[in-house]
PyMOL Python script that loads the backbone (N, CA, C, O; Angstrom):
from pymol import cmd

cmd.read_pdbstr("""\
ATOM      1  N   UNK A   1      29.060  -8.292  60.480  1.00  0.00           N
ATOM      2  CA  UNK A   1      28.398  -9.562  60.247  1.00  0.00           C
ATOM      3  C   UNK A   1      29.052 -10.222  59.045  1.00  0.00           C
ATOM      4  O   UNK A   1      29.484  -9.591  58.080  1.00  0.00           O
ATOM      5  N   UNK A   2      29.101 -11.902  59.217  1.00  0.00           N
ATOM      6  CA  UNK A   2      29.113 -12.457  58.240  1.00  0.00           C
ATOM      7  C   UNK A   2      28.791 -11.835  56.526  1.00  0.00           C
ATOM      8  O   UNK A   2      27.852 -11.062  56.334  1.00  0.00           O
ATOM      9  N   UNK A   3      29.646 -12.267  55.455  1.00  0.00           N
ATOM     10  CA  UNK A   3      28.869 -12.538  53.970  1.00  0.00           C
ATOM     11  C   UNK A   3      28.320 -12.977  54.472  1.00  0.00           C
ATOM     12  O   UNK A   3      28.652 -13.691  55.418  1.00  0.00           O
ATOM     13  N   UNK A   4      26.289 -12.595  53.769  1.00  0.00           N
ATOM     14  CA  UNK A   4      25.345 -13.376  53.783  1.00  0.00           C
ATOM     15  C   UNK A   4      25.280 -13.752  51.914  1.00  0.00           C
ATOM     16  O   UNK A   4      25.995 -13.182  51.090  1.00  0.00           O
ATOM     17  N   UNK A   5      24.580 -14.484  51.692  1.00  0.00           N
ATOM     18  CA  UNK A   5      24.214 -14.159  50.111  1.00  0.00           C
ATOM     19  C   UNK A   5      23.329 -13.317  50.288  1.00  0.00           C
ATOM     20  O   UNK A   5      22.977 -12.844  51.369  1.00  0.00           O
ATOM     21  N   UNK A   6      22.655 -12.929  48.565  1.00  0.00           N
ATOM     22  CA  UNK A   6      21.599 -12.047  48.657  1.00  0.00           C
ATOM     23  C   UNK A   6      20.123 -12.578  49.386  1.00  0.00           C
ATOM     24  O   UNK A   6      19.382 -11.738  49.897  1.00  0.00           O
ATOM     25  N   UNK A   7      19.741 -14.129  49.388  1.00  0.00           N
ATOM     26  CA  UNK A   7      19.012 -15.019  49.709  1.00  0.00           C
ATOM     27  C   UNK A   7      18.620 -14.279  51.212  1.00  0.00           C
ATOM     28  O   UNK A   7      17.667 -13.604  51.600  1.00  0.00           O
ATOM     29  N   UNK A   8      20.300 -14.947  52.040  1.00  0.00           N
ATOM     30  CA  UNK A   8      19.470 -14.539  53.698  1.00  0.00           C
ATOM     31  C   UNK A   8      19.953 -13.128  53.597  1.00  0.00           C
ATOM     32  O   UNK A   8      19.490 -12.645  54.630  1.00  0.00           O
ATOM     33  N   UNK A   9      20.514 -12.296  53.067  1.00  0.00           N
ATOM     34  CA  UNK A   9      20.081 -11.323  53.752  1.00  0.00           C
ATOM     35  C   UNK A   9      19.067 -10.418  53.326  1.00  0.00           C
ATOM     36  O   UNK A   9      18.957  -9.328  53.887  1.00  0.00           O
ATOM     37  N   UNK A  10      18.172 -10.817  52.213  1.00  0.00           N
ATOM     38  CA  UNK A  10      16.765 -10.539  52.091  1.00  0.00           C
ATOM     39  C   UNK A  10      15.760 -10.934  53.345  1.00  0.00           C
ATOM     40  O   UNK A  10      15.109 -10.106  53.983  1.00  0.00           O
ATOM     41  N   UNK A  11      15.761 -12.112  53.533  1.00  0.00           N
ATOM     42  CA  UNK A  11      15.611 -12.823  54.614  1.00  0.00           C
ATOM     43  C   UNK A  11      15.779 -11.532  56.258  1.00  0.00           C
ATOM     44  O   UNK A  11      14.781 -11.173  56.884  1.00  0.00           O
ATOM     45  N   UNK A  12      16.917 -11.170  56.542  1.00  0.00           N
ATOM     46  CA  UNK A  12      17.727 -10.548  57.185  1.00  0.00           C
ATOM     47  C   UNK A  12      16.597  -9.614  57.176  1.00  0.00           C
ATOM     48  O   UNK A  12      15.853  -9.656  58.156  1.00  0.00           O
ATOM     49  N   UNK A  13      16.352  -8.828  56.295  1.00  0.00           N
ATOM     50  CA  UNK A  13      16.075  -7.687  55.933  1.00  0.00           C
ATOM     51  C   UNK A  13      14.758  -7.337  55.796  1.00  0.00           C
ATOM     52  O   UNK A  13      14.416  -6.166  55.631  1.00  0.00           O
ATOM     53  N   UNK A  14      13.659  -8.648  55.873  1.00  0.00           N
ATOM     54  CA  UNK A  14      12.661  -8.608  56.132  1.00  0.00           C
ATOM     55  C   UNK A  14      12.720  -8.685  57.353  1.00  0.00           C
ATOM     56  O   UNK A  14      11.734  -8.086  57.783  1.00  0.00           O
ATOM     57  N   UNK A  15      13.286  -9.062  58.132  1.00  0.00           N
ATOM     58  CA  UNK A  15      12.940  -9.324  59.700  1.00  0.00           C
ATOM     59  C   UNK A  15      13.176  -8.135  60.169  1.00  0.00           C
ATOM     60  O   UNK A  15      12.432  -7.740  61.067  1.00  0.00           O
ATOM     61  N   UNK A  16      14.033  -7.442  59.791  1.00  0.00           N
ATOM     62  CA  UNK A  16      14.135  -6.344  61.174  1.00  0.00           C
ATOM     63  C   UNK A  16      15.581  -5.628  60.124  1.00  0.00           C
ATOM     64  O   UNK A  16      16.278  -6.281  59.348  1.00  0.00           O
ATOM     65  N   UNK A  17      15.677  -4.418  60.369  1.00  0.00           N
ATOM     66  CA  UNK A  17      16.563  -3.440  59.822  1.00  0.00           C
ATOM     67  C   UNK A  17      17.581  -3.181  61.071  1.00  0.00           C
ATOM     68  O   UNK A  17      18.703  -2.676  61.020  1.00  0.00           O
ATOM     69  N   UNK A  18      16.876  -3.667  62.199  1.00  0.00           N
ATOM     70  CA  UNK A  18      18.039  -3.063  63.540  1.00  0.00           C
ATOM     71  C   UNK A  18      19.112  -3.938  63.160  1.00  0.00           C
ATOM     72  O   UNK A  18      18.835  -5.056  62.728  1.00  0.00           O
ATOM     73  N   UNK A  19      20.668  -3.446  63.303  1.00  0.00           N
ATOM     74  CA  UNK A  19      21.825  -3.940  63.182  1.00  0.00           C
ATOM     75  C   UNK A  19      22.186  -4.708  64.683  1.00  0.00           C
ATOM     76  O   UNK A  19      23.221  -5.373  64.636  1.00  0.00           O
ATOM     77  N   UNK A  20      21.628  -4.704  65.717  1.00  0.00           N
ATOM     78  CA  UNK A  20      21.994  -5.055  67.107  1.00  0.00           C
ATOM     79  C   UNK A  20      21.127  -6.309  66.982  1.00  0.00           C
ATOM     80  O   UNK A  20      21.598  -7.248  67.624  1.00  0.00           O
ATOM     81  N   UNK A  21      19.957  -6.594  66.314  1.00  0.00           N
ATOM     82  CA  UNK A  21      19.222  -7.484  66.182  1.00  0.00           C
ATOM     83  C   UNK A  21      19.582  -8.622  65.297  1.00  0.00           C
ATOM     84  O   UNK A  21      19.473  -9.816  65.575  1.00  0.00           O
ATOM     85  N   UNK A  22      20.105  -8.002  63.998  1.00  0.00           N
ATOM     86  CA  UNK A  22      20.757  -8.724  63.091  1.00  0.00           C
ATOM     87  C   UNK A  22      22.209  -9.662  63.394  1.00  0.00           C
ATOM     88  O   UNK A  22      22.374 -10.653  62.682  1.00  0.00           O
ATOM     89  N   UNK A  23      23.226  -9.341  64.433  1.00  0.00           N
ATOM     90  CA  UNK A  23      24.183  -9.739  64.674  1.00  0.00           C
ATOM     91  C   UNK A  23      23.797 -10.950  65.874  1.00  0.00           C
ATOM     92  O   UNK A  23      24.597 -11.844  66.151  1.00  0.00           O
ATOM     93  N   UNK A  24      22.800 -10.853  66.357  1.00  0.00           N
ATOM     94  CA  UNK A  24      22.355 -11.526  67.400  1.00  0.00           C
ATOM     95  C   UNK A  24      22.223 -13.429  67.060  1.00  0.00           C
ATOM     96  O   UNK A  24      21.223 -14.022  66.656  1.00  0.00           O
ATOM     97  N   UNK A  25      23.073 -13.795  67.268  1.00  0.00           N
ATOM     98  CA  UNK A  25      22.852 -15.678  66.902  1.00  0.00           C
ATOM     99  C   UNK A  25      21.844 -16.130  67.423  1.00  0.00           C
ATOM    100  O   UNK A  25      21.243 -16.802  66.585  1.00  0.00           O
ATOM    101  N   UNK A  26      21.099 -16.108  68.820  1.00  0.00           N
ATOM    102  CA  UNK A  26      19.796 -16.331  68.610  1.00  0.00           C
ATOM    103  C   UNK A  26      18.832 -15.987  67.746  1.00  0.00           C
ATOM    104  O   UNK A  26      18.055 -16.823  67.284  1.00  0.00           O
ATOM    105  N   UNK A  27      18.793 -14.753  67.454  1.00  0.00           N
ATOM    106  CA  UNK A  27      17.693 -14.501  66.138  1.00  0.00           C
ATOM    107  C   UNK A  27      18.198 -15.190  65.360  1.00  0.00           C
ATOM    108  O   UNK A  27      17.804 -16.354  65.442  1.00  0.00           O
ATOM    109  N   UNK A  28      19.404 -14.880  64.106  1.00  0.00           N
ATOM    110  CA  UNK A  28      19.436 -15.992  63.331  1.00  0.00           C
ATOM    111  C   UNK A  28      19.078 -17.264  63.502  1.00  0.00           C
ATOM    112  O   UNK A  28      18.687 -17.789  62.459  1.00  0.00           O
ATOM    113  N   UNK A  29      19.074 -17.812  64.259  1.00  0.00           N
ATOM    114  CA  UNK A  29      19.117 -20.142  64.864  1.00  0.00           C
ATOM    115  C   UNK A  29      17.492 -19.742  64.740  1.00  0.00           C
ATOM    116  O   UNK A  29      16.870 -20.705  64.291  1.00  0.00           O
ATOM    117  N   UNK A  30      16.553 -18.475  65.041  1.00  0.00           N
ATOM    118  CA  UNK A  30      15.116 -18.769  65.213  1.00  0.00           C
ATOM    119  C   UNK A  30      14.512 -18.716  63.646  1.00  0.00           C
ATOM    120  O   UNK A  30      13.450 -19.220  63.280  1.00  0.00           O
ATOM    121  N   UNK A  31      15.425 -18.006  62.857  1.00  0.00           N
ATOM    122  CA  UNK A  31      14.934 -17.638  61.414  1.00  0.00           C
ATOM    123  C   UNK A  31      15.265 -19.022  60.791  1.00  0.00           C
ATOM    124  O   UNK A  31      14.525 -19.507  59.935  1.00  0.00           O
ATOM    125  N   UNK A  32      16.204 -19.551  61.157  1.00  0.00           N
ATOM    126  CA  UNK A  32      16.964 -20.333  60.547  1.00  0.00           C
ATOM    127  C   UNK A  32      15.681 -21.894  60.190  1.00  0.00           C
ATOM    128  O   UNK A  32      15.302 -22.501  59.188  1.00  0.00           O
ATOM    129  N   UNK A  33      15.384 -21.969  61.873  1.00  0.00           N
ATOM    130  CA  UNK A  33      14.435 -22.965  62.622  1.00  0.00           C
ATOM    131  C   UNK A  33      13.030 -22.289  61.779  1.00  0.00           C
ATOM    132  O   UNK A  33      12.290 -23.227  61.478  1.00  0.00           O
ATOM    133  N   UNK A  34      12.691 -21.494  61.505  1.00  0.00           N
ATOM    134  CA  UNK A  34      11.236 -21.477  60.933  1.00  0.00           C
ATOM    135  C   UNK A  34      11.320 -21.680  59.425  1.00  0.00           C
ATOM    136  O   UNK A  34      10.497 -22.281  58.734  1.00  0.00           O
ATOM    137  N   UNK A  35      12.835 -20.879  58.882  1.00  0.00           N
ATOM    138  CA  UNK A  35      12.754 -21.605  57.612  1.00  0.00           C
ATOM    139  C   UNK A  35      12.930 -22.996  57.493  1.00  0.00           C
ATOM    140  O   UNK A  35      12.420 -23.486  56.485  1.00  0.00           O
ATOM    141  N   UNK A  36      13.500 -23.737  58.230  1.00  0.00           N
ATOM    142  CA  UNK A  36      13.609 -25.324  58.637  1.00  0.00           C
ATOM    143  C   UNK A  36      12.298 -25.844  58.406  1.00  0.00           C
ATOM    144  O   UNK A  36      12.034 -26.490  57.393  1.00  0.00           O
ATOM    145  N   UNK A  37      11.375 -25.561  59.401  1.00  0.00           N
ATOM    146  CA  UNK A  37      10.226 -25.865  59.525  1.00  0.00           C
ATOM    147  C   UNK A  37       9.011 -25.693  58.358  1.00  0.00           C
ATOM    148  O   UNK A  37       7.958 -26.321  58.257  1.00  0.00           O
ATOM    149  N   UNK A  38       9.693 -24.328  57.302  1.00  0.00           N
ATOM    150  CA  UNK A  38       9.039 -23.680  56.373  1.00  0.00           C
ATOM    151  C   UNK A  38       9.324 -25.047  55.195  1.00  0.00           C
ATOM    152  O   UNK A  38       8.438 -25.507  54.475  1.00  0.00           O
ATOM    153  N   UNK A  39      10.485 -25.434  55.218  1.00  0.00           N
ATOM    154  CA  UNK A  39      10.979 -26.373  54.169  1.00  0.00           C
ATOM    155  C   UNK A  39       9.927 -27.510  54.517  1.00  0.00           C
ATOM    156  O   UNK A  39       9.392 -27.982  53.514  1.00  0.00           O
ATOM    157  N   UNK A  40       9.582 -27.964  55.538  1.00  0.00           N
ATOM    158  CA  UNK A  40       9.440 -29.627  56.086  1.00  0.00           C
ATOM    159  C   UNK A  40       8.348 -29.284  55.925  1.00  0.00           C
ATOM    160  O   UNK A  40       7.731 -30.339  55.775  1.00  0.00           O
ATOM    161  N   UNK A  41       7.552 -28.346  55.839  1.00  0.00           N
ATOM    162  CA  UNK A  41       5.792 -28.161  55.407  1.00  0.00           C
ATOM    163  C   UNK A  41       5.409 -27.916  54.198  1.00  0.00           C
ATOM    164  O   UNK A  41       4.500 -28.589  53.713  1.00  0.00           O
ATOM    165  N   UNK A  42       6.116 -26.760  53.371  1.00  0.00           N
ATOM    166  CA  UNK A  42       5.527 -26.708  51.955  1.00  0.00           C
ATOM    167  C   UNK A  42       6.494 -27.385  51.502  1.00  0.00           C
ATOM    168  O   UNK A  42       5.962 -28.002  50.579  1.00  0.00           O
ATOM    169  N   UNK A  43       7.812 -27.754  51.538  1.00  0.00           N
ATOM    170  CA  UNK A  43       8.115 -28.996  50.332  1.00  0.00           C
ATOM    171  C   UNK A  43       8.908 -30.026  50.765  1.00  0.00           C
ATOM    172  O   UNK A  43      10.089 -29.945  51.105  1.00  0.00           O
ATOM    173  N   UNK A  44       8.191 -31.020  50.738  1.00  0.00           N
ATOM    174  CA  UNK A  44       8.448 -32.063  51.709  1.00  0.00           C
ATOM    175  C   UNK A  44       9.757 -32.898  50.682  1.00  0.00           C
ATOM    176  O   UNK A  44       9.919 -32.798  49.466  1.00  0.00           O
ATOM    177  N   UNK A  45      10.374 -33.527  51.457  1.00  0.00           N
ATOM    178  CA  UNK A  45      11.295 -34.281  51.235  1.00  0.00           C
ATOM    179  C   UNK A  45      11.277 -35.245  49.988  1.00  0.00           C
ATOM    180  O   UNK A  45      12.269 -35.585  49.344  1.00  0.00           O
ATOM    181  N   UNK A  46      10.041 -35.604  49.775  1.00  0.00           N
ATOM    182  CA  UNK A  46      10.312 -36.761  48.881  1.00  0.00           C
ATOM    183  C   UNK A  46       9.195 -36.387  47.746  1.00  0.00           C
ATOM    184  O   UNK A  46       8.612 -37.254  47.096  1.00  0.00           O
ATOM    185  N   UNK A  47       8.961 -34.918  47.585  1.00  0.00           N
ATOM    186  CA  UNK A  47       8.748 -34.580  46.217  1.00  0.00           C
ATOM    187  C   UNK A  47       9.866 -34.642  44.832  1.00  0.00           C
ATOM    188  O   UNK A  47      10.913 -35.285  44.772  1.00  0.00           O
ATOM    189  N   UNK A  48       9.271 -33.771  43.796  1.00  0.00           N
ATOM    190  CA  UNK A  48       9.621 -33.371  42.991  1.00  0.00           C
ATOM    191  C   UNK A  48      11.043 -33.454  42.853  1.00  0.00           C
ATOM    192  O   UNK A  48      11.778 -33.422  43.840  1.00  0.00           O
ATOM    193  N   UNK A  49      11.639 -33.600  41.217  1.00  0.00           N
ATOM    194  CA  UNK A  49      13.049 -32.203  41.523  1.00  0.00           C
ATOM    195  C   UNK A  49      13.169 -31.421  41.629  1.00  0.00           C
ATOM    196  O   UNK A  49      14.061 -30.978  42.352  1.00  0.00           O
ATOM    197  N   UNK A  50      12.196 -30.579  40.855  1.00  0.00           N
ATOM    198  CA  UNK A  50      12.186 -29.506  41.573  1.00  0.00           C
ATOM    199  C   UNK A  50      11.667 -29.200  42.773  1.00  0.00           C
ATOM    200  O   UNK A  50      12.059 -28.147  43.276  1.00  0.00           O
ATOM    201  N   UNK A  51      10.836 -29.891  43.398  1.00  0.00           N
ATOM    202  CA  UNK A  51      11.066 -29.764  45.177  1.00  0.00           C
ATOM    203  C   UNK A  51      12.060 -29.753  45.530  1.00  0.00           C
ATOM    204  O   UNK A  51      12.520 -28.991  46.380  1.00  0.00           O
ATOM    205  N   UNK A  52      12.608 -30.598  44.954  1.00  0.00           N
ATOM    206  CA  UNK A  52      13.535 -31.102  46.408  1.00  0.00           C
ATOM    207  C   UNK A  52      14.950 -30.344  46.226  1.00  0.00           C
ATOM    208  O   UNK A  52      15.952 -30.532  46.915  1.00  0.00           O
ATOM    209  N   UNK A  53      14.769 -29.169  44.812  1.00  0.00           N
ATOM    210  CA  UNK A  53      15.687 -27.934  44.602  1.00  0.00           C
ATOM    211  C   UNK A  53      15.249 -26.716  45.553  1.00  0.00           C
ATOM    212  O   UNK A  53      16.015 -25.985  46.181  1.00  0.00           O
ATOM    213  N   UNK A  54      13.888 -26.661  45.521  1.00  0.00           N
ATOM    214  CA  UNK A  54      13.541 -25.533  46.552  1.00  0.00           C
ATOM    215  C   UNK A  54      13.197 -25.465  48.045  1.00  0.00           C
ATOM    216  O   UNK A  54      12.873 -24.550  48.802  1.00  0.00           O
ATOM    217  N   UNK A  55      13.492 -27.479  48.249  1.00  0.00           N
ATOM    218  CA  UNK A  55      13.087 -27.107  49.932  1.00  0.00           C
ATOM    219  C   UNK A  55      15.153 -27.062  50.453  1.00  0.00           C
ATOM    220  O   UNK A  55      15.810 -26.590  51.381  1.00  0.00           O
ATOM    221  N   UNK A  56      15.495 -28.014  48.941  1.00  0.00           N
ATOM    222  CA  UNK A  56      17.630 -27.512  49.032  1.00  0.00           C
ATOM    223  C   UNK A  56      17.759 -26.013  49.628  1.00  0.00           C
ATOM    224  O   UNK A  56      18.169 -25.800  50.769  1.00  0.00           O
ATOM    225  N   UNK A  57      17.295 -24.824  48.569  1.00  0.00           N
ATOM    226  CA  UNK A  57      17.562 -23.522  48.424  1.00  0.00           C
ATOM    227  C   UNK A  57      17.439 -23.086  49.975  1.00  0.00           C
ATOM    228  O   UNK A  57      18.295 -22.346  50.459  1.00  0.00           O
ATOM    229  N   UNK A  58      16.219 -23.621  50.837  1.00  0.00           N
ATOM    230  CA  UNK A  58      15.110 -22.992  51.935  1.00  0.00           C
ATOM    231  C   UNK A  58      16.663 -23.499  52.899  1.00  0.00           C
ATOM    232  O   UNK A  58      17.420 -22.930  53.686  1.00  0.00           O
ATOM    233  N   UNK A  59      16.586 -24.519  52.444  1.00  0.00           N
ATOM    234  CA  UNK A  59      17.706 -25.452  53.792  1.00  0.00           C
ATOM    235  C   UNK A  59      19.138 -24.709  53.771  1.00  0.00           C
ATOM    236  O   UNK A  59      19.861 -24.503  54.745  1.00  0.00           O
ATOM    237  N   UNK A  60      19.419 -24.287  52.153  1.00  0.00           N
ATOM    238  CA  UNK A  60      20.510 -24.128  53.036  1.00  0.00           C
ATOM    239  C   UNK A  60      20.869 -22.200  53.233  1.00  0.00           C
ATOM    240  O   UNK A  60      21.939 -21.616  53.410  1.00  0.00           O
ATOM    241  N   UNK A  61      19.576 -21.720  53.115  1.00  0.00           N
ATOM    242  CA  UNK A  61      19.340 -20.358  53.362  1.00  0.00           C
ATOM    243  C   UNK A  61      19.560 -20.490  55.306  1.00  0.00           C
ATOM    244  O   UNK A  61      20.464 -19.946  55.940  1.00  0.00           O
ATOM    245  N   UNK A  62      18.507 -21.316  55.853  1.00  0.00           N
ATOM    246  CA  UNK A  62      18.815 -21.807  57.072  1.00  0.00           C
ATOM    247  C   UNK A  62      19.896 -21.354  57.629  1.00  0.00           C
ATOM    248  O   UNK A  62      20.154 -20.318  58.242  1.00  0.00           O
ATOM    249  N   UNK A  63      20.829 -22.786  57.163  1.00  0.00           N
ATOM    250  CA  UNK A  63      21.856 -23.268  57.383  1.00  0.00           C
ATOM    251  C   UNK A  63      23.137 -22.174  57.147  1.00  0.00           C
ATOM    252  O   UNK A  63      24.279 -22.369  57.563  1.00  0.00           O
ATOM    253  N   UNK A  64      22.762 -21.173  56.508  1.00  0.00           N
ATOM    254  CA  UNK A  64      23.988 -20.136  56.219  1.00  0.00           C
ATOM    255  C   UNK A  64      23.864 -18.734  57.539  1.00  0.00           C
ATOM    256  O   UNK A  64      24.803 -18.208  58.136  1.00  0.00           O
ATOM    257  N   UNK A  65      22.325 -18.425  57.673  1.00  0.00           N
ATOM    258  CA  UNK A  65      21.917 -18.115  58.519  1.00  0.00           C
ATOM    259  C   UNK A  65      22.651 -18.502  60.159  1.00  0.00           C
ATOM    260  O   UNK A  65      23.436 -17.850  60.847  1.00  0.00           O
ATOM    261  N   UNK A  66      22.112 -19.610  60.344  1.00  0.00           N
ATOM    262  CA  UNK A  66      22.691 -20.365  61.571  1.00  0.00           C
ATOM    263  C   UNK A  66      24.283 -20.498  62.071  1.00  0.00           C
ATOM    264  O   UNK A  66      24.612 -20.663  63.246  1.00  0.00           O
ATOM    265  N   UNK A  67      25.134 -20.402  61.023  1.00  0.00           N
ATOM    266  CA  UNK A  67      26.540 -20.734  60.815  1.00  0.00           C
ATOM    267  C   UNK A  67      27.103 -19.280  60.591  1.00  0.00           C
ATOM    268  O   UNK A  67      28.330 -19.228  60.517  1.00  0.00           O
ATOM    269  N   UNK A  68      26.437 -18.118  60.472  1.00  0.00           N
ATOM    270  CA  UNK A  68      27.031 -17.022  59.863  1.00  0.00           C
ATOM    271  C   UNK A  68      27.108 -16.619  61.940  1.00  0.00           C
ATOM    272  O   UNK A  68      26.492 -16.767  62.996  1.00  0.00           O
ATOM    273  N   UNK A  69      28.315 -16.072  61.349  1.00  0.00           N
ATOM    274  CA  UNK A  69      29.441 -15.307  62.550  1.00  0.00           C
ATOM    275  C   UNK A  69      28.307 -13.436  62.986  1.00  0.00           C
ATOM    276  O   UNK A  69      27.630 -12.640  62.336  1.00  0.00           O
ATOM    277  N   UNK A  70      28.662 -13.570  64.126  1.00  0.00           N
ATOM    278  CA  UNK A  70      27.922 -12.244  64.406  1.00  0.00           C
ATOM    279  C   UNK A  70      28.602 -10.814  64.226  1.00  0.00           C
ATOM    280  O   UNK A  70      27.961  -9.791  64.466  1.00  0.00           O
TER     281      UNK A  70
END
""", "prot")
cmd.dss("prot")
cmd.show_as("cartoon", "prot")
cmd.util.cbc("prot")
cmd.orient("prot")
């Protein structure tokens, strides 16, 4: 698998320890999509700076997720 940072693959690592599960690009795109969804509910777009640093962090935990090679 992809470098993850330490971020998703905490992430990673809460979900499931199986390695056949982990390499799987659908699971990632679904983790990816709830942290998506996780961002657009607790910190919405047009808060804070510091919101809009931690719904950044959520997005691009996502986004590294989604893009990482199996």
């Amino acid at each position: 698998m992809a470098d993850l940072s330490p971020a998703a693959q905490a992430v990673m690592a809460a979900f499931t320890s199986n390695e056949v599960i982990q390499r799987d690009r659908v699971c990632r795109e679904r983790i990816a999509a709830a942290l998506h969804a996780a961002a657009d509910q607790v910190v919405p777009a047009n808060g804070s700076r510091r919101n809009n640093e931690i719904r950044a962090d959520l997005l691009a935990i996502a986004a590294e997720l989604k893009q990482a090679d199996g």
